[in-house]
mmCIF file of the N, C-alpha and C atoms, coordinates in Angstrom:
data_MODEL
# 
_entry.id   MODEL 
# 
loop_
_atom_site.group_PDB 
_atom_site.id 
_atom_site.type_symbol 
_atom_site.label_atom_id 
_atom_site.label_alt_id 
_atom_site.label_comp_id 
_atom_site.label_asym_id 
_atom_site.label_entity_id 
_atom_site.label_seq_id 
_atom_site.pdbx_PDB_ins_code 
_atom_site.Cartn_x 
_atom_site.Cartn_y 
_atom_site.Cartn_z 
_atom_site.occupancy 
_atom_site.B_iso_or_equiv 
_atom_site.pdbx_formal_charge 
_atom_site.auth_seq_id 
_atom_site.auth_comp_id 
_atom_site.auth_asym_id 
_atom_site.auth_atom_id 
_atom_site.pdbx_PDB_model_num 
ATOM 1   N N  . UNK A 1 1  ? -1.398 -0.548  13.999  1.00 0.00 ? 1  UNK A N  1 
ATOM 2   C CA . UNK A 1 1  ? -1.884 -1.095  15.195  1.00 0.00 ? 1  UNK A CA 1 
ATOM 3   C C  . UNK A 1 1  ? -2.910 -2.192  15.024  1.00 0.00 ? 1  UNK A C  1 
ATOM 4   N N  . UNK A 1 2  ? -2.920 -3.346  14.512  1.00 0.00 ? 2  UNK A N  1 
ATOM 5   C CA . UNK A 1 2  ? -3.934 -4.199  13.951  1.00 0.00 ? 2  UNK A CA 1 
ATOM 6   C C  . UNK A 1 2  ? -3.103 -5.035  13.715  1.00 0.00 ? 2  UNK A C  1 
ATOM 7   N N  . UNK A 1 3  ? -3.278 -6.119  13.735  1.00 0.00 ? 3  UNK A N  1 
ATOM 8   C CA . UNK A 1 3  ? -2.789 -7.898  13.971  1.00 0.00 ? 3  UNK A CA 1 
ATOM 9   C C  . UNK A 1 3  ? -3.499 -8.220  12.647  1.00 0.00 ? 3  UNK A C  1 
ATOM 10  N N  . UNK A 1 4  ? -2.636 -9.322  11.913  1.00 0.00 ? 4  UNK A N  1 
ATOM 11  C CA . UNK A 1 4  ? -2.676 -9.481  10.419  1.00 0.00 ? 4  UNK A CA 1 
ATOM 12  C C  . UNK A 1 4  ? -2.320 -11.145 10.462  1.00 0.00 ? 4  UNK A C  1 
ATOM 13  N N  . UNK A 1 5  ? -3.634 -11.614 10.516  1.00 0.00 ? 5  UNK A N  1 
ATOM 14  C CA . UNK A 1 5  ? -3.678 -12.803 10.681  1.00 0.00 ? 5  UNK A CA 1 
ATOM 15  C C  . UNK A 1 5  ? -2.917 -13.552 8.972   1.00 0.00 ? 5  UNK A C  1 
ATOM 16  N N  . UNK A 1 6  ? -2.409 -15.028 9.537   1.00 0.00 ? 6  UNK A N  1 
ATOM 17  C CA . UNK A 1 6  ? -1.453 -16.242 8.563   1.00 0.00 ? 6  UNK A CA 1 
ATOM 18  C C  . UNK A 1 6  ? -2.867 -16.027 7.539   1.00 0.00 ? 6  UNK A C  1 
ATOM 19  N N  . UNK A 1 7  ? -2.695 -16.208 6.648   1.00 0.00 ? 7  UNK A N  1 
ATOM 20  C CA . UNK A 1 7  ? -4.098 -16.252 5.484   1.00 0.00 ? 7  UNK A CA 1 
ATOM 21  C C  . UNK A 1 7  ? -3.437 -16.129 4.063   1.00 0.00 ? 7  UNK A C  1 
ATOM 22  N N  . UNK A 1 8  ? -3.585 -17.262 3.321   1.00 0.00 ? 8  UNK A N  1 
ATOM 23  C CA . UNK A 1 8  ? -3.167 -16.584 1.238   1.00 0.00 ? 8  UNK A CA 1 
ATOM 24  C C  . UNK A 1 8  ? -4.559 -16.069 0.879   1.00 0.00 ? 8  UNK A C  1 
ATOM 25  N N  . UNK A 1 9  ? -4.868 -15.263 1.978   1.00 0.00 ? 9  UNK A N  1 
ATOM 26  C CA . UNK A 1 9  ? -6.685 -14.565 1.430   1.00 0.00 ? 9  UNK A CA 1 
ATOM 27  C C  . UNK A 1 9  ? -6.306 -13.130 1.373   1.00 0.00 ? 9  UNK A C  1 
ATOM 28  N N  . UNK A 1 10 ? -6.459 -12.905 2.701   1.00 0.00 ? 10 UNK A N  1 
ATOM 29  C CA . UNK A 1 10 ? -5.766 -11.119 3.191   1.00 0.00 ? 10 UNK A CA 1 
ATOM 30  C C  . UNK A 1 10 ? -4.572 -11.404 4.450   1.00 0.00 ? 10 UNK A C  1 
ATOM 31  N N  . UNK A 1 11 ? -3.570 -11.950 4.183   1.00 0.00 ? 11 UNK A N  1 
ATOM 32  C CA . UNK A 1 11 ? -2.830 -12.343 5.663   1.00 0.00 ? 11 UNK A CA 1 
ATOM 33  C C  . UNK A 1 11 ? -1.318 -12.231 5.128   1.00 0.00 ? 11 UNK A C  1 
ATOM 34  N N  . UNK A 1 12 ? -0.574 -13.403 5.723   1.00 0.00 ? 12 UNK A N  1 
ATOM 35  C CA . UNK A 1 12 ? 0.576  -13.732 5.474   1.00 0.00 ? 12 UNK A CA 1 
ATOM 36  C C  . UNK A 1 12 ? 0.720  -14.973 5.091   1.00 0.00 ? 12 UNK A C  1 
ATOM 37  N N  . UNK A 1 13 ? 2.417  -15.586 4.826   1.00 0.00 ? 13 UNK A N  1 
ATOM 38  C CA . UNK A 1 13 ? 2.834  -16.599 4.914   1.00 0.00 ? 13 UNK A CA 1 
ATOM 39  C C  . UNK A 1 13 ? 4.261  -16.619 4.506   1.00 0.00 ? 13 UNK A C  1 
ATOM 40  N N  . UNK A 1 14 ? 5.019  -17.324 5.579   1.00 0.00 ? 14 UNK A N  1 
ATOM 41  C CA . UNK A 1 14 ? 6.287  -17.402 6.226   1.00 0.00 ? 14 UNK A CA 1 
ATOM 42  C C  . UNK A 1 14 ? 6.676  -18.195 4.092   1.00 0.00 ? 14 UNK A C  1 
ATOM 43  N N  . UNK A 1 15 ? 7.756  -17.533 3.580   1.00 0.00 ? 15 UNK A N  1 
ATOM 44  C CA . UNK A 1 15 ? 8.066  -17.711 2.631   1.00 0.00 ? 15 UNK A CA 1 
ATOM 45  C C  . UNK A 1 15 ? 9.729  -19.046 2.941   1.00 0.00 ? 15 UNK A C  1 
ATOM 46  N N  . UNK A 1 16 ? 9.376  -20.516 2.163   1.00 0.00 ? 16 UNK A N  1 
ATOM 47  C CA . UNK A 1 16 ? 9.569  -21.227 2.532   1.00 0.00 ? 16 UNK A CA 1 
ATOM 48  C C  . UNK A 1 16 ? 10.283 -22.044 1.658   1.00 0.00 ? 16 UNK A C  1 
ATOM 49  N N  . UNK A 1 17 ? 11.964 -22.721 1.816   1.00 0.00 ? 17 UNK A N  1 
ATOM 50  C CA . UNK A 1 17 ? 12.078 -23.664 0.899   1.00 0.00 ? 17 UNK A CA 1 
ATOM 51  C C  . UNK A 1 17 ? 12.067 -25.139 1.342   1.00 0.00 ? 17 UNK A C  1 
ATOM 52  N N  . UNK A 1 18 ? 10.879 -25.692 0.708   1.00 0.00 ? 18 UNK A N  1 
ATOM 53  C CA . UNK A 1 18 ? 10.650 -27.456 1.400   1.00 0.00 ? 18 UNK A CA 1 
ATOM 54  C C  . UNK A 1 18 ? 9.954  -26.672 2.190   1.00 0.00 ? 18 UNK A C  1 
ATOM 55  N N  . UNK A 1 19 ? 10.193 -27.430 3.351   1.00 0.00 ? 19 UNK A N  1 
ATOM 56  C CA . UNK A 1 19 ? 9.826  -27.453 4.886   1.00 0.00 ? 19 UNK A CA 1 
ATOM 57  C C  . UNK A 1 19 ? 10.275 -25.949 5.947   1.00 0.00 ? 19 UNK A C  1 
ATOM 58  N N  . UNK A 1 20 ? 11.841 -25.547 5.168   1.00 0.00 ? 20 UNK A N  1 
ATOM 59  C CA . UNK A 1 20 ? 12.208 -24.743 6.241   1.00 0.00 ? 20 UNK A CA 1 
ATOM 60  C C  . UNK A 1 20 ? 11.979 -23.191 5.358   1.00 0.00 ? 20 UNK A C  1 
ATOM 61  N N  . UNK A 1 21 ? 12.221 -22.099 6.512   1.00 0.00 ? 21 UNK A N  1 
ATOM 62  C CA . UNK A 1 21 ? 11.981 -20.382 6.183   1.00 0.00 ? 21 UNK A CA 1 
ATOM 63  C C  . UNK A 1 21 ? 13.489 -20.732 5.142   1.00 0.00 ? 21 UNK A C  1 
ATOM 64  N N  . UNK A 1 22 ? 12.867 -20.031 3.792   1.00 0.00 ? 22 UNK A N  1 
ATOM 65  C CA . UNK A 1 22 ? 14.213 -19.396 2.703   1.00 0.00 ? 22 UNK A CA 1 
ATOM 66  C C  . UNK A 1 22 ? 14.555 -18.401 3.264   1.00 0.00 ? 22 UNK A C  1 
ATOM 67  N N  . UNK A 1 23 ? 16.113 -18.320 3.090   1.00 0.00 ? 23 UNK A N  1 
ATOM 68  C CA . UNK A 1 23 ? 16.824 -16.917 2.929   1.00 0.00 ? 23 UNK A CA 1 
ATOM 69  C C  . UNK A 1 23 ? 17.112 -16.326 2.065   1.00 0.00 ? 23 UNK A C  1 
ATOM 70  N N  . UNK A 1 24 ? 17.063 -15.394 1.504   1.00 0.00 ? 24 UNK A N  1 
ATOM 71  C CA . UNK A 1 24 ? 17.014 -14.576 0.580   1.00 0.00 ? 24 UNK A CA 1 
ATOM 72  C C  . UNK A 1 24 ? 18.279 -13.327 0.794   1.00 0.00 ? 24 UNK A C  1 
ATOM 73  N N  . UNK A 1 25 ? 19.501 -13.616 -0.167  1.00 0.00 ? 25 UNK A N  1 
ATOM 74  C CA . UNK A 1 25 ? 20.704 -12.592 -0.080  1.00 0.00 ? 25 UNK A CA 1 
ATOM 75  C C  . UNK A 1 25 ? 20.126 -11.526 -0.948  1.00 0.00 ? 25 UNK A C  1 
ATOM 76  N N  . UNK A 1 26 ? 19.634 -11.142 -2.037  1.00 0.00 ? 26 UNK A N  1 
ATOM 77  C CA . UNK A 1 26 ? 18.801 -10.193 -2.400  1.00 0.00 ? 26 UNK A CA 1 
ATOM 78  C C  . UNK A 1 26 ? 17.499 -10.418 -3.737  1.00 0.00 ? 26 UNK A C  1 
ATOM 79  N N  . UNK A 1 27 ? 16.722 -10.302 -2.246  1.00 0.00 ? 27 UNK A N  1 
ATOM 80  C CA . UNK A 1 27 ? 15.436 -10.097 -3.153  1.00 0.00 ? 27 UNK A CA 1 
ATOM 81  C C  . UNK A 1 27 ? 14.214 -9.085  -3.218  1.00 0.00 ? 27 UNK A C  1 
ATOM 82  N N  . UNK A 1 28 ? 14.103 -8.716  -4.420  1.00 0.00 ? 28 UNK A N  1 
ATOM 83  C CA . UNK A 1 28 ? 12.793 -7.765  -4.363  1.00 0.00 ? 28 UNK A CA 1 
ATOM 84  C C  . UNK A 1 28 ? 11.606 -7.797  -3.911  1.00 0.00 ? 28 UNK A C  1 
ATOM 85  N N  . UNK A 1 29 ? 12.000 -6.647  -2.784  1.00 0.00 ? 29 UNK A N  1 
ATOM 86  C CA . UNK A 1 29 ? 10.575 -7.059  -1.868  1.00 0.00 ? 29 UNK A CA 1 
ATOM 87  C C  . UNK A 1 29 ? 8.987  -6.146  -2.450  1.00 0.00 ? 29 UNK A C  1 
ATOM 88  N N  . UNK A 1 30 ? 9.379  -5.033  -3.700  1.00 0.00 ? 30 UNK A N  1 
ATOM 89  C CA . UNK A 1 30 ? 8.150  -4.787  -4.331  1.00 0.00 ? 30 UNK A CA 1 
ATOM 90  C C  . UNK A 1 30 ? 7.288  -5.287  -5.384  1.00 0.00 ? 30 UNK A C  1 
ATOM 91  N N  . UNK A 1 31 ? 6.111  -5.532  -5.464  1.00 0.00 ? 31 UNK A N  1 
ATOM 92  C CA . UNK A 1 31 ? 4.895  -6.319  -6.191  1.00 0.00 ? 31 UNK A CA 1 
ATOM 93  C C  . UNK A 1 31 ? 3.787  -4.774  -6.596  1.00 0.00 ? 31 UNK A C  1 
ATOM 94  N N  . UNK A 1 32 ? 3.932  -5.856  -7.698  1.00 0.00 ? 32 UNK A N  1 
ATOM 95  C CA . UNK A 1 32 ? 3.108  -4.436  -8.877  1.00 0.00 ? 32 UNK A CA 1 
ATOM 96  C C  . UNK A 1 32 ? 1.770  -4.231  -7.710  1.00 0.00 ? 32 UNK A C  1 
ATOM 97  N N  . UNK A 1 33 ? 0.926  -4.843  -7.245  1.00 0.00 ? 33 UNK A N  1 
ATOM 98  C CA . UNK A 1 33 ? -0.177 -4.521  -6.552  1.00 0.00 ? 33 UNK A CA 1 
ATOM 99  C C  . UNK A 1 33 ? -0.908 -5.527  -6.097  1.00 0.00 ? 33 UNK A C  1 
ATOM 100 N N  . UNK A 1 34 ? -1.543 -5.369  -4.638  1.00 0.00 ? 34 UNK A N  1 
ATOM 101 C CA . UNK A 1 34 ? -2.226 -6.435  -4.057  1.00 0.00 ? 34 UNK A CA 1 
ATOM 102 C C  . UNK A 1 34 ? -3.077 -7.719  -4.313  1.00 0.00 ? 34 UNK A C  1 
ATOM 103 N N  . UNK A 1 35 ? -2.761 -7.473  -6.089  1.00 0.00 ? 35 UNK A N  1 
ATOM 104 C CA . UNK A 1 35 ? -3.966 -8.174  -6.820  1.00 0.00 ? 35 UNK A CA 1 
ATOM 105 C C  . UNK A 1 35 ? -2.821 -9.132  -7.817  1.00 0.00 ? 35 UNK A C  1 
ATOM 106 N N  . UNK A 1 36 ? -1.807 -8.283  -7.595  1.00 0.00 ? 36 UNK A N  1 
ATOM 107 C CA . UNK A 1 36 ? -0.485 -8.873  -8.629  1.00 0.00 ? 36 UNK A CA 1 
ATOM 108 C C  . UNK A 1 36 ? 0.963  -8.811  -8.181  1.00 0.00 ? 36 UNK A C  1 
ATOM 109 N N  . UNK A 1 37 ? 1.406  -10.557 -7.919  1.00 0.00 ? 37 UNK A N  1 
ATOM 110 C CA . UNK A 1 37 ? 2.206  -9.885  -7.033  1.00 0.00 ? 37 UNK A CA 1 
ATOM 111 C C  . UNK A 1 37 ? 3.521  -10.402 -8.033  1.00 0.00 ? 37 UNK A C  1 
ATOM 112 N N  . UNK A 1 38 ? 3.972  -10.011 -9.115  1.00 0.00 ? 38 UNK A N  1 
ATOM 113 C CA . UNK A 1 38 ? 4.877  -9.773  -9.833  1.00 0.00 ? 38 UNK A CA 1 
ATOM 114 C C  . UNK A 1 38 ? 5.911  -9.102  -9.409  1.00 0.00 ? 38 UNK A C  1 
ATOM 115 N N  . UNK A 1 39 ? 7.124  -8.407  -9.658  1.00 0.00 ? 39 UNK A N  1 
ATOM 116 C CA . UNK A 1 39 ? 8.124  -8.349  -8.916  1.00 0.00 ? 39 UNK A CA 1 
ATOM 117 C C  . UNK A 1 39 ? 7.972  -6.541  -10.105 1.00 0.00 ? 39 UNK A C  1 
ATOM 118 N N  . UNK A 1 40 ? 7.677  -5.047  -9.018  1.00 0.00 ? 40 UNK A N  1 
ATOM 119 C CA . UNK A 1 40 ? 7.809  -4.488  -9.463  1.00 0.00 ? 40 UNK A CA 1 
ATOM 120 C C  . UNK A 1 40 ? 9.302  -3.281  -9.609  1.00 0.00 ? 40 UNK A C  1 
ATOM 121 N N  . UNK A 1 41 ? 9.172  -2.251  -10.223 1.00 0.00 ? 41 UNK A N  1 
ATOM 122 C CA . UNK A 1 41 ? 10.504 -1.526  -10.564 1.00 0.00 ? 41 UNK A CA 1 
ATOM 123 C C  . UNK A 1 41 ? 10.303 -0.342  -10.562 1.00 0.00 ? 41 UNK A C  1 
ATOM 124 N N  . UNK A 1 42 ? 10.824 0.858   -9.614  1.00 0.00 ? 42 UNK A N  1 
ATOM 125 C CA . UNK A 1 42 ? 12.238 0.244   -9.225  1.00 0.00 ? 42 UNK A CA 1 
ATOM 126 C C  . UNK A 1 42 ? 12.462 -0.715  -8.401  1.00 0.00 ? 42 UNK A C  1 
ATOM 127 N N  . UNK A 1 43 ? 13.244 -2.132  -8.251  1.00 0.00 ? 43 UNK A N  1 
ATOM 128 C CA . UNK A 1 43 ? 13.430 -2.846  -7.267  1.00 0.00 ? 43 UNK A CA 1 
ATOM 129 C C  . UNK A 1 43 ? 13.907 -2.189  -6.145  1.00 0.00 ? 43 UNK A C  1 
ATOM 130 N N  . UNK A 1 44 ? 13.415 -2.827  -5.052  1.00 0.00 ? 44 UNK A N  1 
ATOM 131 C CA . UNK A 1 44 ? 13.919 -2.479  -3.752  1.00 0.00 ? 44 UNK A CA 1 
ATOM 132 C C  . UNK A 1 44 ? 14.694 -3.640  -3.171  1.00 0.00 ? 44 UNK A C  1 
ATOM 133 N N  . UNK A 1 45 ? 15.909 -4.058  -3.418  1.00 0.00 ? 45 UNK A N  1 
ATOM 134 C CA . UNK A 1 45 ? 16.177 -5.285  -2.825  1.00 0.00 ? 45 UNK A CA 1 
ATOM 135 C C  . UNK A 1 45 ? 16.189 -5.385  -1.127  1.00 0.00 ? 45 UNK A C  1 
ATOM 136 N N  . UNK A 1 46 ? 16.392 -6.190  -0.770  1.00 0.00 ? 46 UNK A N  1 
ATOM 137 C CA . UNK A 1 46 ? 16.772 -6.808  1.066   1.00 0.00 ? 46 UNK A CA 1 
ATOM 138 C C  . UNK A 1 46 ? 16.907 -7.959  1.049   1.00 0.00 ? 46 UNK A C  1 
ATOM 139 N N  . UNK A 1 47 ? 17.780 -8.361  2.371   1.00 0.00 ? 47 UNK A N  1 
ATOM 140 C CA . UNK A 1 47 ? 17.993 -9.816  2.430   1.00 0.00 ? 47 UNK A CA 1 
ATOM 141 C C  . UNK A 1 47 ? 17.434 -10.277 4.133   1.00 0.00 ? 47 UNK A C  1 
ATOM 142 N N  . UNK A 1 48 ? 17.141 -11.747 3.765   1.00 0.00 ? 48 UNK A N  1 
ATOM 143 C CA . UNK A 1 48 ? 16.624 -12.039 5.089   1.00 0.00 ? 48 UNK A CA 1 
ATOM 144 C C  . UNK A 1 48 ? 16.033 -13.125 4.656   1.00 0.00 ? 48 UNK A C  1 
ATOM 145 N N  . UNK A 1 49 ? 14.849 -13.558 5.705   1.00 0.00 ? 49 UNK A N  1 
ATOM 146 C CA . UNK A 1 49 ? 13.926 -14.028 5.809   1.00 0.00 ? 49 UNK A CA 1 
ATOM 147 C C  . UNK A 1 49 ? 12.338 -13.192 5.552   1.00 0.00 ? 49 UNK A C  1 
ATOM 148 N N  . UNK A 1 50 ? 11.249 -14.029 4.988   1.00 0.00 ? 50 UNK A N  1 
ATOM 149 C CA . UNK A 1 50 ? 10.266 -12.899 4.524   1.00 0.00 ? 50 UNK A CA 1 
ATOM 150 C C  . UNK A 1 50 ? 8.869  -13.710 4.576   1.00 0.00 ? 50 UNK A C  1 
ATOM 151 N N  . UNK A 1 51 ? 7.982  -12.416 4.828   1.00 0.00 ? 51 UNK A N  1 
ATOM 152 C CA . UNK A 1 51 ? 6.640  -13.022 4.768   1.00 0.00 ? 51 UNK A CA 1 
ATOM 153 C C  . UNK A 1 51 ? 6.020  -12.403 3.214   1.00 0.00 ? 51 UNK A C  1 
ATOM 154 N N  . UNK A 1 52 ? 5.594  -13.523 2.975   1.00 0.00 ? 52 UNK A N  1 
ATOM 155 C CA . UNK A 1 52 ? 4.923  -12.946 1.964   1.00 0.00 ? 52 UNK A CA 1 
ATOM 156 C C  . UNK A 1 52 ? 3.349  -12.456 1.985   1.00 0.00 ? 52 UNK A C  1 
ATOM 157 N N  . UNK A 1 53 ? 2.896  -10.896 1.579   1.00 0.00 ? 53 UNK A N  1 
ATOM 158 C CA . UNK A 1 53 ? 1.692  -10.547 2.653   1.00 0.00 ? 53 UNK A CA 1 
ATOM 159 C C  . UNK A 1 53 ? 0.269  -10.738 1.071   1.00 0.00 ? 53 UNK A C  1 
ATOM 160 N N  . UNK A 1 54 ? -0.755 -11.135 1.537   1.00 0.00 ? 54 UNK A N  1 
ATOM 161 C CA . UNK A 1 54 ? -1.582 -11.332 0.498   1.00 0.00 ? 54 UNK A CA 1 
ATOM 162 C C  . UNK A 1 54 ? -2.803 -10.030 0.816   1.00 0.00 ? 54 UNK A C  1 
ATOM 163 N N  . UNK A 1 55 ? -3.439 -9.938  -0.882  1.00 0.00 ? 55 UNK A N  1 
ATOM 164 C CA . UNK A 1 55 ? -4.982 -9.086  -0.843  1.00 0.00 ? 55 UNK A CA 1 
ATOM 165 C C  . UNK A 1 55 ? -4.575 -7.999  0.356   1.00 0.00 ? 55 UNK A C  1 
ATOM 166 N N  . UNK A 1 56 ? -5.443 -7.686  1.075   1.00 0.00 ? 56 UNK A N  1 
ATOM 167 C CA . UNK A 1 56 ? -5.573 -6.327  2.233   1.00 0.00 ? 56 UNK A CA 1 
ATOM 168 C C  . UNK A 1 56 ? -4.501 -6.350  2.971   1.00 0.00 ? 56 UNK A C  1 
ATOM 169 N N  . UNK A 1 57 ? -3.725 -6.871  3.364   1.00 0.00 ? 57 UNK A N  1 
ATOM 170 C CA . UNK A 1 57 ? -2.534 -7.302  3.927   1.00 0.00 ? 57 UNK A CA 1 
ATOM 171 C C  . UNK A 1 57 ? -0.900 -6.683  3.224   1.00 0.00 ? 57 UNK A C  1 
ATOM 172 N N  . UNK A 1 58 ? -1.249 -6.091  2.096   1.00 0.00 ? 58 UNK A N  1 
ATOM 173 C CA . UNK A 1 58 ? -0.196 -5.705  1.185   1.00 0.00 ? 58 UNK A CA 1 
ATOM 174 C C  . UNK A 1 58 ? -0.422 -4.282  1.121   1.00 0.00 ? 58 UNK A C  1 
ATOM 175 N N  . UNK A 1 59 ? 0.973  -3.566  1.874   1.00 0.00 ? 59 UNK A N  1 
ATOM 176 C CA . UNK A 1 59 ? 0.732  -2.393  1.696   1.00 0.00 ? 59 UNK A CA 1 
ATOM 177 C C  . UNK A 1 59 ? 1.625  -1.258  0.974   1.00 0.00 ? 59 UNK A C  1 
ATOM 178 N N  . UNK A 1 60 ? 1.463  -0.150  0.949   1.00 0.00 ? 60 UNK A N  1 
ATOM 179 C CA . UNK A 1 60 ? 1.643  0.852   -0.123  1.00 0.00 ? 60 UNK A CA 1 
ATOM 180 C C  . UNK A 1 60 ? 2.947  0.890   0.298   1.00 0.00 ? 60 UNK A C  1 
ATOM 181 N N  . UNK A 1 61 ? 3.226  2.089   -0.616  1.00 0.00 ? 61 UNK A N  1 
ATOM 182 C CA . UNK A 1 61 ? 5.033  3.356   -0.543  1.00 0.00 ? 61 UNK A CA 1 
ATOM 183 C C  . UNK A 1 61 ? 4.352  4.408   0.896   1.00 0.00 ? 61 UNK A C  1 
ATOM 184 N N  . UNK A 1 62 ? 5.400  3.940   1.499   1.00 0.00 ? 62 UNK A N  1 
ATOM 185 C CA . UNK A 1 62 ? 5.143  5.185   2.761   1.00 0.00 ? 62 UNK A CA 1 
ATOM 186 C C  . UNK A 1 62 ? 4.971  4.446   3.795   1.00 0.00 ? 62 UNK A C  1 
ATOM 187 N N  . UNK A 1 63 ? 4.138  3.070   3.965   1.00 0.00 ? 63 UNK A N  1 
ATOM 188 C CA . UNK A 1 63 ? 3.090  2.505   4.982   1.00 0.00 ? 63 UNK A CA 1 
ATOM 189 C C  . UNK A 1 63 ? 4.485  2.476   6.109   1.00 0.00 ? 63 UNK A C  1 
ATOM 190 N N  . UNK A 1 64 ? 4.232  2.547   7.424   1.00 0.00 ? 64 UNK A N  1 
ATOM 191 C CA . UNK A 1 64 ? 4.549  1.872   8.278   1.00 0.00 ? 64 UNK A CA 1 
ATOM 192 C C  . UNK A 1 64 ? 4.389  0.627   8.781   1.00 0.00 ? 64 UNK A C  1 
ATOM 193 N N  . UNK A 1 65 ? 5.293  -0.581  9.096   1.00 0.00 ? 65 UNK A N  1 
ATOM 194 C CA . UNK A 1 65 ? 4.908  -1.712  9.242   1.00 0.00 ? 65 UNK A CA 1 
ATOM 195 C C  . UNK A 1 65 ? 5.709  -2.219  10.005  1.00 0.00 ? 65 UNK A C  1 
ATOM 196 N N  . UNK A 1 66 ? 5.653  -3.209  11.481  1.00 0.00 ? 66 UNK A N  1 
ATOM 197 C CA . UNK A 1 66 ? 5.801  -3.534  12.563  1.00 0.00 ? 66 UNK A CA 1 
ATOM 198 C C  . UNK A 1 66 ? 5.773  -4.764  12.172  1.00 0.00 ? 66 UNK A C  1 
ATOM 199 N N  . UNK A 1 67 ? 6.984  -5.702  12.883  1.00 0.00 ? 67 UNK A N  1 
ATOM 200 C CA . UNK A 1 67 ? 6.475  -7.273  12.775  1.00 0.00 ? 67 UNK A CA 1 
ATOM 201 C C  . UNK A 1 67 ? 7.216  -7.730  13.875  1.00 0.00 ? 67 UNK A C  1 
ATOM 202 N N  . UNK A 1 68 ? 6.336  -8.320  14.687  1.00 0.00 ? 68 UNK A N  1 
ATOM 203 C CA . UNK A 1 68 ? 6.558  -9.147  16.345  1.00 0.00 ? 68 UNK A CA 1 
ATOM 204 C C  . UNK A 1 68 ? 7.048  -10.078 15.670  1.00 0.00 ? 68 UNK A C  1 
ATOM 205 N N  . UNK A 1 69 ? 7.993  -11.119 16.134  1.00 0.00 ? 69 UNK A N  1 
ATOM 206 C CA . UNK A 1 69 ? 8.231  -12.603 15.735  1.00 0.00 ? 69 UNK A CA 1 
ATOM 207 C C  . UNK A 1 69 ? 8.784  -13.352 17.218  1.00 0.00 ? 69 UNK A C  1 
ATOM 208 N N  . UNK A 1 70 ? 7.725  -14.355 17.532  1.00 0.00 ? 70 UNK A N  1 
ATOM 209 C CA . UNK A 1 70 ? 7.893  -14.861 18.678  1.00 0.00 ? 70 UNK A CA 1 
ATOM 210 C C  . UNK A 1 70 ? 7.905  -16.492 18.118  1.00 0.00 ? 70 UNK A C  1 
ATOM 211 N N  . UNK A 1 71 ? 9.501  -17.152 18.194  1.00 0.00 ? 71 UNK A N  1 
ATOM 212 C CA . UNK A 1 71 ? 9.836  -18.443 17.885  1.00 0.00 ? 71 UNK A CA 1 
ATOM 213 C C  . UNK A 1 71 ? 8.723  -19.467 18.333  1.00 0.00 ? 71 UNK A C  1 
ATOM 214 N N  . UNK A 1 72 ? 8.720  -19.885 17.985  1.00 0.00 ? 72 UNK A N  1 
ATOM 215 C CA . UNK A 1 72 ? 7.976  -21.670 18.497  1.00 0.00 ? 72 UNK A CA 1 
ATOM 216 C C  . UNK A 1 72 ? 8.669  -22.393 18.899  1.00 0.00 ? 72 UNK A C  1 
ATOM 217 N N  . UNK A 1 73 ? 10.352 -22.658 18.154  1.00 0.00 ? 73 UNK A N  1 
ATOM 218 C CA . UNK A 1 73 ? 10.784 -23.800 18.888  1.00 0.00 ? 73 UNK A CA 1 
ATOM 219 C C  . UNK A 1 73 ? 10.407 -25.304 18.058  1.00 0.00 ? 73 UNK A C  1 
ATOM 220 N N  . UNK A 1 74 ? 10.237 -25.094 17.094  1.00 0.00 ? 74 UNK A N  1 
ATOM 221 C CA . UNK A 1 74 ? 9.440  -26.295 16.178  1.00 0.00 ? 74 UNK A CA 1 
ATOM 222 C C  . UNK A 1 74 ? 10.675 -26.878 16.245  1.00 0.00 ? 74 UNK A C  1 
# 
């Protein structure tokens, strides 16, 4: 229940090739730890589009996590 502001501090950021959101047919969405974000194992693959979450913003095995996405229209 807490809003997780755009930030490469403790936040997010819309993971990007050039200019536009990458898609990703399968990629590992686990990182050894909030401090290292190396690609950890066992992989968990998924495909999509992705934020990449930084520092306090990166969370554990178990967490529940919610994501609103309201277009812009850019």
């Amino acid at each position: 229940g807490q809003t997780i502001n755009k930030s490469s501090t403790n936040g997010w950021q819309l993971m990007k090739s050039g200019s536009s959101p990458a898609y990703y047919s399968n990629f590992n969405i686990k990182v050894t730890s909030p401090t290292d974000d190396t690609p950890a194992t066992p992989v968990m693959n998924e495909t999509g589009y992705f934020l990449k979450l930084f520092g306090n913003a990166v969370y554990s095995d178990g967490a529940n996590v919610e994501v609103n996405f309201y277009p812009t229209g850019n």
